[in-house]
C-alpha positions as CSV (number, residue, x, y, z in Angstrom):
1,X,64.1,-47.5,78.3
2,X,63.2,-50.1,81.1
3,X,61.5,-47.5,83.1
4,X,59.5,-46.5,80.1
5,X,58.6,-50.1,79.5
6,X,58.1,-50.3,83.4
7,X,55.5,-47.2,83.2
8,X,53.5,-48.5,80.2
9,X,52.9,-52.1,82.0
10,X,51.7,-50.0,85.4
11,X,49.3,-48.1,83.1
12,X,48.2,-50.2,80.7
13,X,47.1,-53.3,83.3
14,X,44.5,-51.9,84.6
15,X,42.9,-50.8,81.6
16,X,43.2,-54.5,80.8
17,X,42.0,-56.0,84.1
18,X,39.0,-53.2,83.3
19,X,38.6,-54.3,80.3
20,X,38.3,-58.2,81.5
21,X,36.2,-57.6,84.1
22,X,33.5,-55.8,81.7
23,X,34.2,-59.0,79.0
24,X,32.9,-61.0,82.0
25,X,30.4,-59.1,83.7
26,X,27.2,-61.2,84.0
27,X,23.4,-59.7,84.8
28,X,20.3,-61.4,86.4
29,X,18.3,-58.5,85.2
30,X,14.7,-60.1,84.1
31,X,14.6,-57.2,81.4
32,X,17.3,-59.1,79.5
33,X,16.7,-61.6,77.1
34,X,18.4,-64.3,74.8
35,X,17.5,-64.4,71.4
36,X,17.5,-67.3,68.8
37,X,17.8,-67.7,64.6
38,X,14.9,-69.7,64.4
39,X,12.1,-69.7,67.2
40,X,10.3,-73.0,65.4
41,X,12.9,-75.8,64.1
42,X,10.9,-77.8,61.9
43,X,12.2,-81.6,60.1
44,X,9.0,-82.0,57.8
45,X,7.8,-85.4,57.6
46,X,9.9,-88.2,58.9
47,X,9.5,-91.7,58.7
48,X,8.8,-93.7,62.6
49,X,11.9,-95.3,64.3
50,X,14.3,-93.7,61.6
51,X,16.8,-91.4,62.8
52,X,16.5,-87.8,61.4
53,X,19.8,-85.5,59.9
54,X,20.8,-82.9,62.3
55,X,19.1,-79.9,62.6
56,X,20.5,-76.5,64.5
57,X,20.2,-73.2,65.1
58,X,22.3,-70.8,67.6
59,X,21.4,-68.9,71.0
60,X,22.2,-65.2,71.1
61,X,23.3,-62.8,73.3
62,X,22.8,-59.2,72.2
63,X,22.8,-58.0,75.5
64,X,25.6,-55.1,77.2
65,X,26.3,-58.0,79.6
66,X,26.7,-61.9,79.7
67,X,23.8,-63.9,80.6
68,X,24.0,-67.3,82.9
69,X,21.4,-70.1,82.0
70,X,20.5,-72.1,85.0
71,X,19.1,-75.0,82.7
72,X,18.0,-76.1,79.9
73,X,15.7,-78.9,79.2
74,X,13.2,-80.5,76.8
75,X,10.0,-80.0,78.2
76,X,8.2,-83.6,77.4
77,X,11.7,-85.5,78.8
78,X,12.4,-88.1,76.9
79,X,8.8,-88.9,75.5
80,X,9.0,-87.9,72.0
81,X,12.1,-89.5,70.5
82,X,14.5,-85.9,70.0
83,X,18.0,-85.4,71.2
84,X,19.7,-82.2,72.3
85,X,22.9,-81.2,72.0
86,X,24.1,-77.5,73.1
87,X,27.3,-76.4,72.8
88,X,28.7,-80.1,73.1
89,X,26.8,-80.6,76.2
90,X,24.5,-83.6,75.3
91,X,20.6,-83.4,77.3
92,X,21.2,-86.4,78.3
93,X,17.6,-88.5,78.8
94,X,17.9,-90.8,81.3
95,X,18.5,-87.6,83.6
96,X,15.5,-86.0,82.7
97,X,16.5,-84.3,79.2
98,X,18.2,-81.5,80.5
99,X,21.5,-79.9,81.5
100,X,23.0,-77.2,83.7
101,X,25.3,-73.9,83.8
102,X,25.4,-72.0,80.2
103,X,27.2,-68.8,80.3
104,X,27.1,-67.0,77.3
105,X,28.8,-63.7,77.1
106,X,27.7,-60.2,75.6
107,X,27.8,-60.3,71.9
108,X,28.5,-63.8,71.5
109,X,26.2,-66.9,70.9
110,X,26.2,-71.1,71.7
111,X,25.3,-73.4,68.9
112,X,22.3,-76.0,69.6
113,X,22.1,-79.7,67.5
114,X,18.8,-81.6,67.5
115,X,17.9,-84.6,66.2
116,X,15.0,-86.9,66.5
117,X,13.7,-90.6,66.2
118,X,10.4,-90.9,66.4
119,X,8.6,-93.8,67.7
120,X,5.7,-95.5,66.0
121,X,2.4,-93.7,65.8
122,X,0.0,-97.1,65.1
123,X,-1.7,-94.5,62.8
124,X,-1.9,-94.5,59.0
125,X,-1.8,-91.2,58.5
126,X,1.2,-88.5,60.1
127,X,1.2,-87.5,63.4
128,X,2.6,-84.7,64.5
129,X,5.8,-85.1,67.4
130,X,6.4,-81.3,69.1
131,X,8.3,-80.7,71.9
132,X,9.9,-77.3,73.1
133,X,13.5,-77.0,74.6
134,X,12.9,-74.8,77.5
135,X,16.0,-72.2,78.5
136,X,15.7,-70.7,82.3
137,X,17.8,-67.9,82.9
138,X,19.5,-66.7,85.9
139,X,17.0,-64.2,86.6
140,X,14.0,-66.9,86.6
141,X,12.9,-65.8,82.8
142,X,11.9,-69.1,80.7
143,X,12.1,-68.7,76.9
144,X,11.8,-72.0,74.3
145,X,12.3,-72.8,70.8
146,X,9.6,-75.6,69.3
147,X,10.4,-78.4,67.8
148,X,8.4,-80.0,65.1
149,X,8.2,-83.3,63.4
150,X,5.1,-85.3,61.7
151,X,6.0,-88.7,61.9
152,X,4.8,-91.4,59.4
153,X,4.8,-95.5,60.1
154,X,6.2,-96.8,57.4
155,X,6.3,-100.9,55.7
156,X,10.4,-101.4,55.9
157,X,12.1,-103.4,54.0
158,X,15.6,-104.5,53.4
159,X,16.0,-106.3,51.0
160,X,12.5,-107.2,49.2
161,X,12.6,-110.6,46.9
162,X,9.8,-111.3,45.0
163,X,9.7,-114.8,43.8
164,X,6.0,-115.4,42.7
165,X,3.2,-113.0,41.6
166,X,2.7,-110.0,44.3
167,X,0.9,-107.1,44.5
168,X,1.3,-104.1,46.3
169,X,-1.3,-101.6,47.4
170,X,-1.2,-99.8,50.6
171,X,-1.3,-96.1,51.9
172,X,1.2,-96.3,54.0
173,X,4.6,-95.6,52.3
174,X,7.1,-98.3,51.4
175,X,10.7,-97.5,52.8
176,X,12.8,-100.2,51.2
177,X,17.1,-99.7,52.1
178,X,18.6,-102.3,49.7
179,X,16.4,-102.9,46.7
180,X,13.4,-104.9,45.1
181,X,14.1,-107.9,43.2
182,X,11.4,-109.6,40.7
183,X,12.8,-113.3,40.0
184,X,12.5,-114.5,36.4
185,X,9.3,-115.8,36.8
186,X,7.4,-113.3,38.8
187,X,5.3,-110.1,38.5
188,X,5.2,-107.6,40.8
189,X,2.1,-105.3,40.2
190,X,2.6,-102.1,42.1
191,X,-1.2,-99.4,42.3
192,X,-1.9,-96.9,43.7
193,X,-2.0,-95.2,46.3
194,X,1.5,-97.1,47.2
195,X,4.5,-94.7,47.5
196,X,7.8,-96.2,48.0
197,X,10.8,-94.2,48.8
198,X,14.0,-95.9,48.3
199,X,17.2,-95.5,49.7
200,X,20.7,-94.4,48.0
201,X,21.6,-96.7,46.1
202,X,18.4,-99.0,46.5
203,X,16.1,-99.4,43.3
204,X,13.9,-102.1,41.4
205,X,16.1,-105.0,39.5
206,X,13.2,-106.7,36.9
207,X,14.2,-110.2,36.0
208,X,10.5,-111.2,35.6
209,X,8.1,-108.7,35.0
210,X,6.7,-104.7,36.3
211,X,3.4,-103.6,35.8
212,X,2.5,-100.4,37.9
213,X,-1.2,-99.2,37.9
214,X,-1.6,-95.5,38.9
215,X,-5.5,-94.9,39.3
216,X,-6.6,-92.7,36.3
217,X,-7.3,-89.5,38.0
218,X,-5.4,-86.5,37.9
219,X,-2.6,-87.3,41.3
220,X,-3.7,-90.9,41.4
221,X,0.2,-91.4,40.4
222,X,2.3,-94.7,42.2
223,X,5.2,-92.6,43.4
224,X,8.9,-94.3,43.5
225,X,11.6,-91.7,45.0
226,X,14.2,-91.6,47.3
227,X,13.8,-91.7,51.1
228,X,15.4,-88.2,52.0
229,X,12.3,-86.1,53.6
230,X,14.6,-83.3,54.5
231,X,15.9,-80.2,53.2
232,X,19.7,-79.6,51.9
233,X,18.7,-75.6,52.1
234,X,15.7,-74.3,53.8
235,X,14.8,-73.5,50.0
236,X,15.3,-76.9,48.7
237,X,14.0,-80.9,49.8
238,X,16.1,-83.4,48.7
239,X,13.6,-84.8,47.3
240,X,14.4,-81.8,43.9
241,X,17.7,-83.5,43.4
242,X,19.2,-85.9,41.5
243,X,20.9,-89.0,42.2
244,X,18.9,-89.8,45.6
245,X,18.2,-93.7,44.5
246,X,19.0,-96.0,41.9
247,X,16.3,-96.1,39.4
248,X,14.6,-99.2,37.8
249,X,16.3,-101.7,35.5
250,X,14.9,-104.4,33.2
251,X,17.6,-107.1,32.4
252,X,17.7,-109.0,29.0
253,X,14.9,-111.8,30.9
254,X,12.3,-109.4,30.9
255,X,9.3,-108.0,29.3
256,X,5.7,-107.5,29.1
257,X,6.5,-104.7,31.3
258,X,3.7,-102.3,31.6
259,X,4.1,-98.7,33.8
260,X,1.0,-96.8,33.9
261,X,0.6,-93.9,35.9
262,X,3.9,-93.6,37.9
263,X,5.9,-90.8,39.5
264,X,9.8,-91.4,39.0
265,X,11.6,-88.9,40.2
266,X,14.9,-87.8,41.6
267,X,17.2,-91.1,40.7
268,X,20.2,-91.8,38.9
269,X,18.3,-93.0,35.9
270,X,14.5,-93.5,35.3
271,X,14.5,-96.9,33.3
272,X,17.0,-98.9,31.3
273,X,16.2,-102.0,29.3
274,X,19.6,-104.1,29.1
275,X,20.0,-105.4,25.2
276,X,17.9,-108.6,24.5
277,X,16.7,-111.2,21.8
278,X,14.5,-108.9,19.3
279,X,10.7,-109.8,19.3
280,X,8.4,-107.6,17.1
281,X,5.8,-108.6,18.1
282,X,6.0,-108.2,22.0
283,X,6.3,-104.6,23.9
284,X,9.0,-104.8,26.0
285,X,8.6,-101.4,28.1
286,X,5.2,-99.8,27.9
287,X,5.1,-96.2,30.0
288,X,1.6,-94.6,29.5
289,X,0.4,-91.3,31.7
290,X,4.0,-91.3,33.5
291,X,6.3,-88.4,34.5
292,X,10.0,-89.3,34.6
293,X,11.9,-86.5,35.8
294,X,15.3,-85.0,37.5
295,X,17.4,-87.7,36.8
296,X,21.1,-88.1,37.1
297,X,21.7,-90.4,34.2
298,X,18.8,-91.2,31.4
299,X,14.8,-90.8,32.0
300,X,14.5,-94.2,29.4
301,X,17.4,-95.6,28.1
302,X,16.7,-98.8,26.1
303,X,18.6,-101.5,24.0
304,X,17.5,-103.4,21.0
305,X,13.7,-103.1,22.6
306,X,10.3,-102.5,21.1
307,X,9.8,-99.8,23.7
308,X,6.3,-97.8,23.3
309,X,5.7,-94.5,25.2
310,X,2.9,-92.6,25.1
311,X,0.9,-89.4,27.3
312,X,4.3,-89.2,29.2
313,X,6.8,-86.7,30.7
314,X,10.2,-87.4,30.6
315,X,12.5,-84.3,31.8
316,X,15.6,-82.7,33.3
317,X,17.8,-85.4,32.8
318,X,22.0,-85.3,32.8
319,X,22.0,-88.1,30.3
320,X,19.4,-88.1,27.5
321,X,15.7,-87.9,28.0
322,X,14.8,-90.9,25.8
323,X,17.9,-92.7,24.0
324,X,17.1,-96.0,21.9
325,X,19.7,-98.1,20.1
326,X,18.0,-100.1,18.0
327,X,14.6,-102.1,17.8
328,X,11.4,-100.2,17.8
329,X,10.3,-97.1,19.9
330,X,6.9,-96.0,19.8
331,X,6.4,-92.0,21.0
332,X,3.3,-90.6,21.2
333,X,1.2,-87.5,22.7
334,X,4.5,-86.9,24.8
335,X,7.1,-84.2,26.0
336,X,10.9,-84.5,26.2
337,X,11.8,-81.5,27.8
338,X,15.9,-81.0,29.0
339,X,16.3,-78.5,31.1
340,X,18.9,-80.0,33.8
341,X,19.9,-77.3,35.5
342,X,23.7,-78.6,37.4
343,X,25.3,-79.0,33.8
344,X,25.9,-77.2,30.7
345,X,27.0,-81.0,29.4
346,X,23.4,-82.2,30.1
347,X,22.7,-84.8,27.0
348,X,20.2,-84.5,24.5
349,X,15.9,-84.4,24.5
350,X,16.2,-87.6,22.1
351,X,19.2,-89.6,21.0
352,X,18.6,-92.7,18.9
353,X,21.4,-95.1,16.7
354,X,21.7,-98.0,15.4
355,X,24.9,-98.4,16.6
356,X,26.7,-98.3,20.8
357,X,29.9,-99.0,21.4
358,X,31.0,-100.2,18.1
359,X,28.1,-102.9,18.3
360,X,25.4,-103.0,16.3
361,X,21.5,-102.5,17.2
362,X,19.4,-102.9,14.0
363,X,16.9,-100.0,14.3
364,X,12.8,-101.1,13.0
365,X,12.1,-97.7,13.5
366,X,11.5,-94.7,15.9
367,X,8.4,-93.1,15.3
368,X,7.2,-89.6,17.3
369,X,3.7,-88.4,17.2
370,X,2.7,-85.5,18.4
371,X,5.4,-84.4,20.4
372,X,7.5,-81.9,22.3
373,X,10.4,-82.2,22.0
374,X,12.7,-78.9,23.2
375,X,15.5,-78.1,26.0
376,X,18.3,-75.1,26.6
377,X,20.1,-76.1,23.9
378,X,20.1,-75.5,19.9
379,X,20.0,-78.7,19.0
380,X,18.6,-81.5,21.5
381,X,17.8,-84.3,18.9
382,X,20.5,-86.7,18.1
383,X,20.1,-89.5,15.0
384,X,22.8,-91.8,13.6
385,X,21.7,-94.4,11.8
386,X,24.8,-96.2,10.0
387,X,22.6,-98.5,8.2
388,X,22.7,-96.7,4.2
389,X,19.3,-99.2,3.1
390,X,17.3,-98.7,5.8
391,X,17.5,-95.0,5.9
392,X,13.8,-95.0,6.2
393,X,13.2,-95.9,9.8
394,X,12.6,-92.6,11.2
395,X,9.8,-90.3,11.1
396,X,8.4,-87.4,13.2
397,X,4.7,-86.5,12.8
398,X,2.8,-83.3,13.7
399,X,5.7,-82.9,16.6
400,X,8.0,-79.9,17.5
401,X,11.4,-80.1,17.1
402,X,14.1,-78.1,18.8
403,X,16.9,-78.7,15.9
404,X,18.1,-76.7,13.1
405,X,15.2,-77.3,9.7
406,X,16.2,-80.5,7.7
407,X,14.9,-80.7,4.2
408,X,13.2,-84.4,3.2
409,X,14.2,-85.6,-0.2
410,X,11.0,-86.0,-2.4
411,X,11.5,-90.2,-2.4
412,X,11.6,-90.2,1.7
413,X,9.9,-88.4,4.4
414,X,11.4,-88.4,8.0
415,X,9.2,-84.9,9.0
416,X,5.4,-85.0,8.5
417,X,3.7,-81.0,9.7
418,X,6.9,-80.7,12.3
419,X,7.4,-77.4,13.5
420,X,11.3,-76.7,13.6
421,X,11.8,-74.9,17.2
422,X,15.1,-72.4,16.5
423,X,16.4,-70.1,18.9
424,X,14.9,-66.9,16.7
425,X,11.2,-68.1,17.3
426,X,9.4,-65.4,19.6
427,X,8.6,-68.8,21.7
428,X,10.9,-71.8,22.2
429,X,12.2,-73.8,24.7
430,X,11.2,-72.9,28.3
431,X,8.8,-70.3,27.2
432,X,6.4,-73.4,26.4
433,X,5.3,-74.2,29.9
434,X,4.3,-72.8,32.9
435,X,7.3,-72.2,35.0
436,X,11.2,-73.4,34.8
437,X,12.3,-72.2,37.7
438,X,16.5,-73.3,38.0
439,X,16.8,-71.5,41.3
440,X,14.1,-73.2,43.1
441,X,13.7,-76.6,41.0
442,X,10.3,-76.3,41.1
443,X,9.0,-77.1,37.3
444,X,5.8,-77.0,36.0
445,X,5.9,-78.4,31.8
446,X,2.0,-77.7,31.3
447,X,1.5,-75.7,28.4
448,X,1.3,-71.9,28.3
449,X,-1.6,-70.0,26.6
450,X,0.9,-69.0,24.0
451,X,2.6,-72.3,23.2
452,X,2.2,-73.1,19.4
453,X,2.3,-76.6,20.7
454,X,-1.9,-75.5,21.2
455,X,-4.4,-77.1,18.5
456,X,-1.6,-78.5,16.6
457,X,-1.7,-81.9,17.2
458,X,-2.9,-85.1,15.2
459,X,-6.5,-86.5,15.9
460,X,-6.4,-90.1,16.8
461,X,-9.8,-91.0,15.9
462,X,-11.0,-93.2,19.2
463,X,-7.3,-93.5,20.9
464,X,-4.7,-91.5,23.0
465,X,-8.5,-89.7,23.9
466,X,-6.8,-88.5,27.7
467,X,-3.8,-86.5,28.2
468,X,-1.2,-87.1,31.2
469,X,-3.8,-85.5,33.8
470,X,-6.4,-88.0,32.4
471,X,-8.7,-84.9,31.0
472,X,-10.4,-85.2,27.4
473,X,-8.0,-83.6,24.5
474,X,-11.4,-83.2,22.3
475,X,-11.0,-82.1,19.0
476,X,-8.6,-80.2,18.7
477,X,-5.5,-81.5,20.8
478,X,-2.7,-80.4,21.9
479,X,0.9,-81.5,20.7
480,X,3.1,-83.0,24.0
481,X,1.3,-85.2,27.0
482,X,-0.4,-82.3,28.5
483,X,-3.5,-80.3,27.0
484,X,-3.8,-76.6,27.8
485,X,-6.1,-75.6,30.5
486,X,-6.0,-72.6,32.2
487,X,-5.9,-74.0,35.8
488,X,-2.5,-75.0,35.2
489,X,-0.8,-71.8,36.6
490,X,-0.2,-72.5,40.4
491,X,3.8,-72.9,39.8
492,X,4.6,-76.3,41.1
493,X,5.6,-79.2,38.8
494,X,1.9,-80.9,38.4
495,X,2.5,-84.8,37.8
């Protein structure tokens, strides 16, 4: 047995030393080449002095042999703000940006991590950063991968605390970590072209009062969102999900707040109005040509407010679209469309009560004119009003409705020329708009040719004359905040 044993070890080692030796045969042959999963790395627009996410992408080998890299090096040094790291070897810069001796075998590959900073560009517009990491092989053969960046100066703030009237107007964006407070007695007026991007957990706390004046051309929006220019897949920005910054709130000190023209997008709720003293006779929230979209809690959630809303977009929200308790809410020439797409328990289109938490909000009324109102679900409008006498406090005019048919009693009318939207009609729900595309989270809630949203609408004699793109509705409008045109087809979610 131990000569057995004794024979198989003398004939099997030097098929192994063989074998070894082939494992780490290396060539200098100029014909070979390294190959790479990306030959461009690209980090879109980032903002000057901030400190990208980590990008990376992996060196290949598909050679019959290893292959020895001499060096590797960025080729502008340490000029444009990026840092290297390959296979845990960091280019370090104060030696030139570059490192030496990088075997990699046959068949096998080294992973490479960039990152970059960017210095300031004294520009108001991007500027593009590129630099190429440079590999030189043993055999003399130089091959690179580019690296891309357009970097953008940015105002930075911390903390911003606004304690008398301000305004803000600039075209360079606003990157603001901690928050924006409005004092009691202060307004901050926000126009256009500002765009601030806020980071997580940073939003706009209103003790005074918000007016935000987007410039009445179709993309003349003010744009609040979060500060994440990146991608989480090469498919999809950050900037599609949920949940990237805080939102705006209005405490119970507030009103007169006015929001015209805005882009609000991507937060953990649009706009809440904490519960305050009832005044009839003062518009506490007033969102006009406004798109409120992909948020992680409610677009417009609002307390014992006279809230008025009108040639607006609220959509894809986890919580509710629009939910009132309470007050009086105005809705007019507008579409509450819920399609979130990360949860079947998504909330409803519309909820309003009169009631939260076991306290009451006495509900004027909630009036809808002229409406969309639709979503995934059967049923996307939610109503409970406790209050038996004044039963009488809702009404939905010349709107469609995605909920089962209700019948009006002859003494009170809640639906005026609604269409009911049920899962049988040959067009409901997404098949309204443009393109609802969950994959992608690119939206687009303009109106198809075949909508029976088209010519349906209420005439306002002299008002609501624009729709959310600021074009003419004419006579014969459409019902929601956009009015069909047949340039609306290029796929992307059109604000």
């Amino acid at each position: 047995m131990m000569k057995r044993l004794l024979l198989y070890i003398y004939f099997i080692t030097p098929i192994m030393m063989l074998s070894c030796s082939d494992d780490d045969s290396f060539s200098s042959d100029s014909a070979y080449r390294i190959s790479f999963s990306a030959d461009t790395i690209s980090l879109d627009t980032v903002f000057s002095t901030v400190p990208t996410s980590t990008y990376s992408f992996s060196v290949y080998n598909r050679n019959s042999k290893g292959l020895h890299i001499n060096k590797i090096r960025l080729k502008r040094g340490n000029q444009t703000g990026y840092r290297v790291n390959v296979d845990g070897v960091y280019l370090d810069n104060a030696s030139g940006s570059q490192a030496y001796d990088f075997d990699i075998r046959k068949n096998d590959s080294i992973r490479v991590f960039v990152e970059l900073t960017p210095s300031f560009n004294n520009a108001d517009m991007p500027k593009l950063v590129s630099d190429d990491i440079v590999f030189t092989l043993e055999s003399g053969v130089e091959q690179s991968v580019n690296l891309r960046a357009y970097s953008w100066d940015a105002q930075m703030f911390d903390s911003l605390i606004i304690t008398r009237d301000s305004v803000m107007e600039t075209e360079k964006p606003v990157l603001v970590r901690k928050g924006i407070k409005i004092d009691s007695t202060a307004t901050l007026t926000i126009k256009y072209p500002t765009k601030i991007y806020f980071h997580n957990g940073a939003g706009i706390d209103v003790y005074g009062r918000l007016i935000v004046c987007g410039q009445p051309v179709q993309g003349g929006d003010v744009v609040l969102r979060g500060d994440r220019t990146d991608r989480m897949f090469s498919y999809l920005p950050y900037d599609r999900i949920s949940g990237q910054w805080r939102g705006i709130r209005i405490y119970p000190s507030s009103s007169g707040n006015v929001i015209t023209g805005a882009d609000i997008h991507s937060s953990e709720y649009g706009i809440i109005c904490d519960s305050a003293a009832y005044n009839p006779d003062e518009t506490r929230l007033a969102v006009h040509y406004s798109t409120i979209h992909n948020c992680k809690g409610a677009g417009i959630l609002a307390f014992n407010s006279f809230v008025h809303i009108s040639d607006t977009q609220i959509s894809n929200t986890l919580g509710d679209c629009l939910a009132v308790y309470g007050g009086r809410t105005e809705v007019v020439f507008s579409t509450l469309a819920q399609f979130y797409p990360f949860s079947a328990d998504r909330g409803m289109a519309l909820n309003f009560a009169d009631h939260y938490n076991g306290h009451p909000y006495p509900t004027e009324a909630l009036v809808c004119y002229n409406t969309l109102i639709t979503g995934y679900a059967k049923d996307v409008i939610n109503g409970s009003l406790r209050d038996t006498v004044n039963v009488a406090s809702y009404a939905f005019v010349n709107s469609i409705i995605r909920t089962p048919e209700i019948k009006d009693t002859i003494e009170i009318k809640h639906f005026v020329d609604c269409i009911f939207e049920t899962p049988e009609d040959s067009i409901q729900g997404k098949e309204h708009f443009i393109n609802i595309d969950e994959t992608n989270m690119i939206y687009n809630f303009h109106l198809q040719e075949k909508s029976p949203a088209r010519g349906r609408a209420y005439l306002f004699p002299g008002e609501y004359p624009l729709d959310r793109d600021y074009r003419l509705r004419g006579n014969f409008p459409d019902i929601g905040c956009f009015q069909y045109n047949e340039e609306d087809k290029d796929g992307e979610n059109k604000h």
